[in-house]
C-alpha positions in Angstrom: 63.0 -7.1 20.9 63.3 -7.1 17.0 59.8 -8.4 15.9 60.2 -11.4 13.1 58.0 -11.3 9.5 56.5 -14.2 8.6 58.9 -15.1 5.5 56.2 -14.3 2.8 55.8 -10.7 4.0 59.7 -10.4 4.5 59.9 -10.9 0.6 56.9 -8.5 -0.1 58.5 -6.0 2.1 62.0 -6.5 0.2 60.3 -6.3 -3.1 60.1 -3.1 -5.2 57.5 -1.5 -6.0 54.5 -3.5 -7.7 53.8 -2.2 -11.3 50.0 -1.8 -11.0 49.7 -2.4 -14.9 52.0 -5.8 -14.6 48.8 -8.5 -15.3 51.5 -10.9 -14.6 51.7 -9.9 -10.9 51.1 -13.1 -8.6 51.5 -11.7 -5.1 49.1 -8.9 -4.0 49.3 -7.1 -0.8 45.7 -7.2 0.9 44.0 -3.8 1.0 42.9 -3.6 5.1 39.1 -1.3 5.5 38.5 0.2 8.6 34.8 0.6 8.7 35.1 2.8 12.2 37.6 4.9 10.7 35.5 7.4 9.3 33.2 7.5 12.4 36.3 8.1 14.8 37.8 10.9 12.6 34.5 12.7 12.4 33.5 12.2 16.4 37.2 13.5 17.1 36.4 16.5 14.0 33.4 17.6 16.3 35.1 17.5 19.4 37.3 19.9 17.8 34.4 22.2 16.7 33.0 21.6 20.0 36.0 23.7 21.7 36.2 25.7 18.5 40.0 24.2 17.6 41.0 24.8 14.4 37.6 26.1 13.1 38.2 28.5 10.3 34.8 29.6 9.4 31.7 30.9 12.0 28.3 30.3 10.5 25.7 32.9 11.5 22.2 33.2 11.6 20.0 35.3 13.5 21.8 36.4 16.5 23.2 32.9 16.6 26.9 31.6 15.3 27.9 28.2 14.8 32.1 27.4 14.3 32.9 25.4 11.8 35.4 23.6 9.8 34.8 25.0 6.1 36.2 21.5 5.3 33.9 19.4 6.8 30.9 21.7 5.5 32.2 21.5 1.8 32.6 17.6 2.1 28.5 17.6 3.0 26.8 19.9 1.7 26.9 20.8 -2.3 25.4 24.3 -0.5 28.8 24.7 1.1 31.3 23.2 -1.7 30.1 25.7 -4.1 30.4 28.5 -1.6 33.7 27.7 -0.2 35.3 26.7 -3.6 34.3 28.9 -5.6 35.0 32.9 -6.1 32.3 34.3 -4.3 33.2 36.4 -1.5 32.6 33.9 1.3 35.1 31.2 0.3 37.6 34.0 2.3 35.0 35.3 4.6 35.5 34.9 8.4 31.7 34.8 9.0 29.2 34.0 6.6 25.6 34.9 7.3 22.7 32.8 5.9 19.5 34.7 6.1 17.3 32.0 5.0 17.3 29.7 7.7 16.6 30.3 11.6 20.1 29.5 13.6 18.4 26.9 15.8 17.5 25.2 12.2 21.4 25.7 11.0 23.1 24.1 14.6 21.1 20.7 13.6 21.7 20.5 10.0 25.4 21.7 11.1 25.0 19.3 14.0 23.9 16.1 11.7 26.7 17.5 9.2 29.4 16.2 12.1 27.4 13.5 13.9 24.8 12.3 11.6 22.3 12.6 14.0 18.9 14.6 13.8 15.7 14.2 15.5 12.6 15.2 13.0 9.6 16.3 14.9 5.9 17.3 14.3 7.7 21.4 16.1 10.5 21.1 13.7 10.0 19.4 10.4 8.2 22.2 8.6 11.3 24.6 8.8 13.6 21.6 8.8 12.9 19.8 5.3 13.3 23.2 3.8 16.3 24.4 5.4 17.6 20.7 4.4 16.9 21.9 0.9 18.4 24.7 1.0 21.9 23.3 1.9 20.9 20.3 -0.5 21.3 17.7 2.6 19.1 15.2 0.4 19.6 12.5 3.5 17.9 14.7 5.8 15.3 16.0 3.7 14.4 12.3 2.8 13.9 11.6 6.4 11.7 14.5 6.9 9.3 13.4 4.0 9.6 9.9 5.7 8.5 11.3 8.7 5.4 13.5 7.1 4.6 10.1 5.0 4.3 8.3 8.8 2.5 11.1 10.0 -0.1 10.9 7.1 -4.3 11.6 8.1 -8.0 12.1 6.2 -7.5 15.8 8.7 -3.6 16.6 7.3 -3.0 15.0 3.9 -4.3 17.8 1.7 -1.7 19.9 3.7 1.0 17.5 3.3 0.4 17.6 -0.2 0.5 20.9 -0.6 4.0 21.2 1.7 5.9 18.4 -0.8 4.8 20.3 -3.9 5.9 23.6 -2.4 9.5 21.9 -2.0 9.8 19.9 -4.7 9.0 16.3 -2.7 7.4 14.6 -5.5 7.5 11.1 -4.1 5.5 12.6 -0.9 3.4 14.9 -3.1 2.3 11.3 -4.6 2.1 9.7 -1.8 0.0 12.0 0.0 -2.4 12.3 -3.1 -3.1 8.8 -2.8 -3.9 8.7 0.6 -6.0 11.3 0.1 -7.8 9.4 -3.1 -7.9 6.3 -1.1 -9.3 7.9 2.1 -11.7 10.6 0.1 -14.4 10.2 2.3 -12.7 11.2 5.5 -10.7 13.9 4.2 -14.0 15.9 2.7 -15.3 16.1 6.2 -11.9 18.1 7.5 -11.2 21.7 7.4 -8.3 21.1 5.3 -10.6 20.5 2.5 -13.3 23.1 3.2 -10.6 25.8 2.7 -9.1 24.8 -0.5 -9.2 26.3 -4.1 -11.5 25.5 -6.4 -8.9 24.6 -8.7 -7.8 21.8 -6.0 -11.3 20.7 -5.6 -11.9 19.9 -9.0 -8.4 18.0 -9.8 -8.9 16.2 -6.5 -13.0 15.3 -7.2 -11.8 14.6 -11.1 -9.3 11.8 -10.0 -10.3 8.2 -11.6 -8.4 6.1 -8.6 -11.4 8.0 -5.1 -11.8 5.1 -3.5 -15.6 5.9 -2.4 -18.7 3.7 -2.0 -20.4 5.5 -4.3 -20.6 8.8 -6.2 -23.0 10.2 -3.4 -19.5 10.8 -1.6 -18.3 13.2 -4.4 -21.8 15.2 -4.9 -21.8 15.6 -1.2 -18.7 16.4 -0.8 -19.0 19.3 -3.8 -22.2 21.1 -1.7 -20.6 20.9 1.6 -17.4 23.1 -0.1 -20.0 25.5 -1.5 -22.0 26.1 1.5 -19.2 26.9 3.6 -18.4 29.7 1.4 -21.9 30.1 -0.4 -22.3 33.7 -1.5 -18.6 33.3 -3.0 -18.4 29.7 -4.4 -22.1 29.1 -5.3 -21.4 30.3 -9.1 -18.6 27.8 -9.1 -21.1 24.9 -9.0 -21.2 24.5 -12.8 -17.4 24.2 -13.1 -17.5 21.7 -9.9 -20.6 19.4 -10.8 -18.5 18.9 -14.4 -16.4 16.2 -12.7 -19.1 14.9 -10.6 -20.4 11.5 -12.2 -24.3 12.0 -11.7 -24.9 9.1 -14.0 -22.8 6.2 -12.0 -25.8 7.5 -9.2 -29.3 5.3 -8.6 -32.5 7.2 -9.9 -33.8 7.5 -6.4 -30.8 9.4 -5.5 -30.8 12.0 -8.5 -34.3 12.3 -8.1 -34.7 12.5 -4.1 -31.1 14.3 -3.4 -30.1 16.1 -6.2 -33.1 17.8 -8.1 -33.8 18.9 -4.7 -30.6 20.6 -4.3 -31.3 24.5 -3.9 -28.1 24.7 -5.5 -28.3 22.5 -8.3 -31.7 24.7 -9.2 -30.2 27.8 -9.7 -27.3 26.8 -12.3 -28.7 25.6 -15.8 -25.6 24.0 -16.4 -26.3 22.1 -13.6 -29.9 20.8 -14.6 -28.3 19.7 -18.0 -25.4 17.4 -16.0 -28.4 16.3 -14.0 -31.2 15.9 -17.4 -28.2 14.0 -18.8 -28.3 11.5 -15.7 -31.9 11.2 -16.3 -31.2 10.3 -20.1 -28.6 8.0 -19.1 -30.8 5.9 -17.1 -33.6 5.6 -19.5 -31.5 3.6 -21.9 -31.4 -0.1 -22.1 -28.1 -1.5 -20.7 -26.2 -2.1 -23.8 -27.2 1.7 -25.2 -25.5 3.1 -22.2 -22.4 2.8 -23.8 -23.5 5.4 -26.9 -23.1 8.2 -23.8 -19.7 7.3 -23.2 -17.8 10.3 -21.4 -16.1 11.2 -18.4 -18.7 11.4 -16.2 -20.0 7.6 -17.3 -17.1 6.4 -16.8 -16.4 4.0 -13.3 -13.8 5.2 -11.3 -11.0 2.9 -10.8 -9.3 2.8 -7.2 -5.6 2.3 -6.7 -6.4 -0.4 -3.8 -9.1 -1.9 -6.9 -7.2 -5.2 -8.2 -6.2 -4.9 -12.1 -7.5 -8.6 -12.6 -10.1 -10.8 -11.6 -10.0 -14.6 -11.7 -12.8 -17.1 -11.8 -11.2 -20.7 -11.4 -12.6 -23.8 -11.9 -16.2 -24.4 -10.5 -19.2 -26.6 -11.2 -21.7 -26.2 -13.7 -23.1 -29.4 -13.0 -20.2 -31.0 -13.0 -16.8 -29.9 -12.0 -14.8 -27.9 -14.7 -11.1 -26.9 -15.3 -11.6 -23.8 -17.2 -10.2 -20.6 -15.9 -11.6 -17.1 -17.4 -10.2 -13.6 -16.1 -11.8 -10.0 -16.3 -9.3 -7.2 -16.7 -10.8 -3.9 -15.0 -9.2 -1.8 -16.8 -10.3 -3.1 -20.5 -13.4 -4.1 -18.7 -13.3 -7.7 -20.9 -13.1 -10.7 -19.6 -10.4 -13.8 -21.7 -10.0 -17.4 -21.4 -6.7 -18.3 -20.0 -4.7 -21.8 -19.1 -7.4 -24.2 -17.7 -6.4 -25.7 -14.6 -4.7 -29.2 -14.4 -7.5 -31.3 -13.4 -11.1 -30.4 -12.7 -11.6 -28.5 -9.8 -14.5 -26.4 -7.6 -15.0 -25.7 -4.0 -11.0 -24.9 -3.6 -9.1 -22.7 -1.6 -7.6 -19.8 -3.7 -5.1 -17.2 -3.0 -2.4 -14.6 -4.2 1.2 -15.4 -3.4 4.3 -14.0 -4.1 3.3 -13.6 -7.9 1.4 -16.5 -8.4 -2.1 -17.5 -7.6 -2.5 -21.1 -6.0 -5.8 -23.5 -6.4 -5.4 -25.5 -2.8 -8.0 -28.9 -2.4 -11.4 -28.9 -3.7 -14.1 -31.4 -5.2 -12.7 -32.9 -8.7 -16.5 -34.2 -8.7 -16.1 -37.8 -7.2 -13.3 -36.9 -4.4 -12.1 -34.2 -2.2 -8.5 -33.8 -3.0 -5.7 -32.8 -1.9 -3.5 -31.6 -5.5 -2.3 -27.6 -5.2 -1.5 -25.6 -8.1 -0.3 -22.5 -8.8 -1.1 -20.6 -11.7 2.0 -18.0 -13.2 0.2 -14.8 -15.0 3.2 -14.5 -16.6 3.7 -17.3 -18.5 0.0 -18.0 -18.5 0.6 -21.8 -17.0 -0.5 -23.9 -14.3 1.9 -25.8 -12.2 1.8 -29.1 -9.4 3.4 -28.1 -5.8 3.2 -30.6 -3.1 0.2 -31.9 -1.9 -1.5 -31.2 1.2 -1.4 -33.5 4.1 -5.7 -33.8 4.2 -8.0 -34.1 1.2 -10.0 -30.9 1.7 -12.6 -28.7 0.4 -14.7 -26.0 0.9 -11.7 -24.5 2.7 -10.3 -21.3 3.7 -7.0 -20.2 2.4 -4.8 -17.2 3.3 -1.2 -15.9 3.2 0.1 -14.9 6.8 4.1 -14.1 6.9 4.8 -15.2 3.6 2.9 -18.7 4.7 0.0 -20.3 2.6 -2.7 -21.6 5.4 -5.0 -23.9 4.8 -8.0 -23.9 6.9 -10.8 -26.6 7.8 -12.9 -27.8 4.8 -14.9 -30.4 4.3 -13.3 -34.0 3.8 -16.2 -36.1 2.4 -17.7 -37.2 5.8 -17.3 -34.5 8.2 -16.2 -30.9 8.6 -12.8 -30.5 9.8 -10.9 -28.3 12.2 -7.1 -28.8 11.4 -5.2 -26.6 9.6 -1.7 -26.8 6.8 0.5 -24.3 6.5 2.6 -24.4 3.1 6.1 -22.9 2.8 6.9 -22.1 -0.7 10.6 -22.3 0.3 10.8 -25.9 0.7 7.6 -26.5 -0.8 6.4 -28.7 2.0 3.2 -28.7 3.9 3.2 -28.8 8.1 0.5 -28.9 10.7 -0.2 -26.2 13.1 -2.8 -26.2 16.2 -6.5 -26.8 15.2 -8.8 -24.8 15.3 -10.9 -25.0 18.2 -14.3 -26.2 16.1 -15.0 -27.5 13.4 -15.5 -25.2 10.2 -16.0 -25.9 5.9 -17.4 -23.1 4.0 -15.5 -20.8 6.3 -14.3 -17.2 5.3 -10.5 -16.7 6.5 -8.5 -13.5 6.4 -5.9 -12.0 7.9 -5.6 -8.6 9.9 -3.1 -6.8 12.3 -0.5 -9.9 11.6 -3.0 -12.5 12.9 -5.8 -15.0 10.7 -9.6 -15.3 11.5 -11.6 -17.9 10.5 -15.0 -16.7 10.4 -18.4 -18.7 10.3 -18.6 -22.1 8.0 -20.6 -25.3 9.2 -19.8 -27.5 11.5 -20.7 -30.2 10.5 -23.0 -31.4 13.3 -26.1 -29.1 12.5 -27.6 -27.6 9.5 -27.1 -24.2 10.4 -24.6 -21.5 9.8 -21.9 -20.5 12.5 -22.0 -17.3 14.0 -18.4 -17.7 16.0 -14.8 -16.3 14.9 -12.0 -17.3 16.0 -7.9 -16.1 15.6 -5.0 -17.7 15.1 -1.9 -16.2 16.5 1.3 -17.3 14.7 3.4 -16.7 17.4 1.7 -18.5 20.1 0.6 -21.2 17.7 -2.7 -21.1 19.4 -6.5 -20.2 18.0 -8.6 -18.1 20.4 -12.2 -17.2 20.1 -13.5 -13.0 19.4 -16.6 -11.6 19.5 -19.4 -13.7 17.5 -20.7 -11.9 14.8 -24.6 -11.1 15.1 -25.5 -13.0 11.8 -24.7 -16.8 11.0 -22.9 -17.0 8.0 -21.1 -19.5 5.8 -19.1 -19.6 2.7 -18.7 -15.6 3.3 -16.5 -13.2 1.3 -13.6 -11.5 3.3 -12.3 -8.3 2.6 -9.8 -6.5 5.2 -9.1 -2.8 5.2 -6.8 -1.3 7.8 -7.5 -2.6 10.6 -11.1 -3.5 10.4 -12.6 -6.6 8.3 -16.1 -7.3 5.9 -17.7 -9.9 4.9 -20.7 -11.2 3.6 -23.1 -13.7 2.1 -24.8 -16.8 3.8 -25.7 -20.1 2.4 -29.6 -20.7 3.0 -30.9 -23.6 5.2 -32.5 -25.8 2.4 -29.3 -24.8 0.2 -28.4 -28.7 -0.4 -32.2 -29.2 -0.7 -32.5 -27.1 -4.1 -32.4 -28.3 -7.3 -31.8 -25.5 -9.1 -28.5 -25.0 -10.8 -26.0 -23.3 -8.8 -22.3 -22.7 -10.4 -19.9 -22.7 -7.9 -16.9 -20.6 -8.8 -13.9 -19.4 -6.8 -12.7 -15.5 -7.7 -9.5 -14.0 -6.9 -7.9 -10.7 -7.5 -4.9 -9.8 -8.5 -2.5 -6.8 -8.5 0.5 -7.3 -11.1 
C-alpha cells in the first residue's frame, strides 16, 4: 500500500533544493538527533574487533596483541591520529609495537577506547594514569587523579603528590599539597614523610597555609626527620630550623623543649634562630613588630576564614555597628551598621551572604532577619521569623537556615524555624526535645546538634546534646558531654566537633560590663 504525506511534507519533498544562504527561506526541514546512534555504531565496532572483522591494525605489547580498527584508535586517541596519519612507518604497519606500556594496561585503554568503560583500582592506577598519558586519553587520566584525590591519607598524600608532579597532574599535585598542609600533623608521624628530601621538608615545613595547633607541631616534626637519619641529616638542622617559627612558640617551650634539644646544641646557627626567639619575647607587644620576618610571621591556614565579623552587641545598651578584621591585612574596618540595634542574635554564612536572625534590640526580643551582602557592603530585611527569639542557635543544613530555641522574654524555648531562601519563607519543624537559649548548634555528617544552653527552669548549665535528623524530622538525644556548658562556640572538623566556653552561675548577678558580641567568619 502506497503510504500518503501529510500535504506539507509532499510540497517539501517536491521542492528543490533549499539555498542555505536564502535568509528569506520560511520552511525548514527539522534536523532529527539520535543520541543512541553513536553508542550503537561503537558497541556493533567492538563486536567487530571482538571477532577481529575488518581490523586492519594488531596492537602489540609484551607478548600480548590487541586487533584493532586504526580508525577507531585515530578518532580517540591524538597518540594514534598522529601515528596513523602521519608518515612514520606505522601508519602502514601491520603490527605496531608500543614498548612503553604493559599489554594488560593497552587492552583497557584500547578496551575503554571502544566501550568507554574502565575500572580504576588501588592494583592498577599507578601504571594506568601513565599509560593514559601516554596515549593522551585526558578522560581516563582525569578519572584516575579522581580516584587518587578519593583515595587521599596523612600515610599516602606525600606520595600522591609526588606521583601527580611526576605526570604532570597539577590539579592533584595541588590538591594533595593541601591535604597535606591541612592535615600536617598526621602526615609527619608516617613513613612517607620520614623518607623524604630535605629539600621537600623544607618547602613543605616553609608553607604559610600548615594548619597546626601550634608551631611545636613543625619543631617536632623537623627532629623526628633528623633522628631517623641522624649521622646523615643532623648537619641539615641549620637549613631546616630556618623555616621553623621559634618565635610564634611560648617561653616555657623554647626554654623547656628546645634549648634542651641535643641537636639544637650542636649547630650555632641554631642557638642564634633560638637567641632570636628569646629577643623576640622580651619586647613589649607593640615592638614585636620591629622583628618582622618570616619566622614572626603567623601562619595562615587554607581552612582559616579570610574575614571575621563582629555584629551588633551590647555595650550597655544594644548597638548596630558592625566592624570586620581581615586576616590577611591583620586590620580590622567599620562596615554597614546593621538595620536596627541588635545583640544576642543568631548569625550565620549563607550562600554569600551573612544573615543576623532574632536577638535583643534592648527592650524586646525580636523576630527581624537580615542579611548582610560583602559585596555591596549593605544590609537587607528577609521575612521574619515566626517566634521572637534570642540567644539562639543558628545553622545552615542542606542549603536551609535553622533557627534554634532562644530565649523569648519569659522562658527558654524548644521550637525550631527553618528558613528557605528560595521562597524566602520561614516553616516549623519538630521541637527539640527540651528546652535550650544560649545553646551552641552545628552541623556534622549531614545532621544538626544542639549542644548545652539553659533551660530555663534552673540556673545551671546543660550538659545534654541532642540531633536533629532532617530526614526523619525528628531530634534524638547523644552522649552528654562531661562539662555543663552554655552559650558555647562550635567548631566542626571532619567528622568530629569542639566547642567551648560556659557562662558562670552568678553571670546575671554581675555588674561588671560585659559586651556581648556575635562573630562570624567568612570565606569569600
Amino acid at each position: 500500500m502506497e503510504m500518503l504525506l501529510p500535504p506539507v511534507c509532499t510540497k517539501l519533498c517536491h521542492q528543490k533544493p533549499l539555498d542555505l544562504k536564502d535568509d528569506n527561506t520560511e520552511i525548514h526541514c527539522p534536523v532529527t538527533v539520535n543520541p543512541w546512534h553513536m553508542k550503537k555504531a561503537f558497541k556493533i565496532m567492538n563486536e567487530l574487533r571482538s571477532q577481529n572483522l575488518l581490523c586492519d591494525v594488531t596492537i602489540v605489547a609484551e607478548d600480548m596483541e590487541i586487533a584493532a580498527h586504526r580508525v577507531v584508535l585515530a578518532a580517540c586517541s591524538p597518540y594514534f591520529h598522529a601515528m596513523f596519519t602521519g608518515e612514520m612507518s606505522e601508519s602502514r604497519a601491520k603490527k605496531v609495537r608500543i614498548k612503553e606500556v604493559d599489554g594488560w594496561t593497552l587492552r583497557m585503554l584500547i578496551d575503554y577506547i571502544y566501550t568507554a568503560e574502565i575500572q580504576v583500582t588501588e592494583e592498577n592506577v599507578q601504571v594506568l594514569l601513565p599509560a593514559a598519558g601516554l596515549l593522551q586519553l585526558q578522560d581516563v587520566k582525569r578519572t584516575c587523579c579522581e580516584f587518587l584525590e578519593s583515595q587521599l591519607h596523612p600515610i599516602n598524600c606525600l606520595g600522591i603528590r609526588a606521583f601527580a608532579d611526576m605526570h604532570a597532574c597539577t590539579d592533584l599535585l595541588n590538591k594533595a599539597n593541601t591535604y597535606a598542609e591541612q592535615h600536617f600533623s598526621d602526615v609527619v608521624l608516617s613513613e612517607e614523610y620520614l623518607n623524604l628530601g630535605v629539600e621537600q621538608v623544607c618547602s613543605l615545613i616553609s608553607s604559610d597555609k600548615l594548619t597546626i595547633a601550634s608551631e611545636e607541631k613543625v619543631f617536632e616534626a623537623v627532629i623526628a626527620w633528623v633522628n631517623h637519619d641522624k649521622d646523615v641529616r643532623q648537619e641539615l638542622m641549620a637549613r631546616l630550623m630556618e623555616h621553623v617559627r621559634l618565635p610564634l612558640l611560648s617561653r616555657e617551650y623554647l626554654v623547656q623543649r628546645v634549648e634542651e634539644e641535643i641537636l639544637v646544641k650542636n649547630s650555632s646557627a641554631c642557638k642564634d634562630y633560638l637567641i632570636e626567639a628569646m629577643k623576640y619575647h622580651l619586647l613589649p607587644t607593640e615592638q614585636r613588630a620591629l622583628m618582622k620576618s618570616t619566622r614572626t610571621k603567623l601562619r595562615t591556614p587554607a581552612s582559616l576564614p579570610k574575614l571575621m565579623m563582629v555584629v551588633g552587641g551590647q555595650a550597655p545598651k544594644a548597638i548596630r555597628s558592625v566592624e570586620c578584621y581581615d586576616f590577611k591585612e591583620e586590620r580590622w574596618h567599620q562596615v554597614a551598621e546593621l538595620p536596627s540595634r541588635r545583640c544576642r542574635a543568631g548569625m550565620v554564612y549563607m550562600g554569600g551572604m551573612v544573615y543576623a536572625v532574632g536577638g535583643f534590640n534592648g527592650s524586646l526580643r525580636v523576630r527581624t532577619v537580615d542579611s548582610y551582602d560583602p559585596v555591596k557592603d549593605q544590609w537587607t530585611s528577609v521575612a521574619n521569623m515566626q517566634d521572637r527569639r534570642s540567644t539562639l542557635g543558628a545553622a545552615v543544613l542542606n542549603g536551609l537556615l535553622y533557627a534554634v530555641g532562644g530565649f523569648d522574654g519569659s522562658t527558654g524555648l524548644s521550637s525550631v524555624e527553618v528558613y528557605n531562601l528560595k521562597t524566602n519563607e520561614w516553616f516549623h519543624v519538630a521541637p527539640m526535645n527540651t528546652r535550650r537559649s544560649s545553646v551552641g548548634v552545628g552541623v556534622v555528617g549531614g545532621k544538626l546538634y544542639a549542644v548545652g544552653g539553659y533551660d530555663g527552669a534552673s540556673r545551671q548549665c546543660l550538659s545534654s546534646v541532642e540531633c536533629y535528623d532532617a530526614n526523619t524530622n525528628e531530634w534524638s538525644y547523644v552522649a552528654e558531654m562531661s562539662t555543663r556548658r552554655s552559650g558555647a562556640g562550635f567548631f566542626n572538623s571532619q567528622k568530629l566537633f569542639y566547642f567551648s566556653r560556659c557562662v558562670p552561675k552568678d553571670f546575671f548577678k554581675s555588674n561588671s560590663m560585659i559586651l556581648f558580641s556575635t562573630l562570624i567568619f567568612l570565606v569569600v
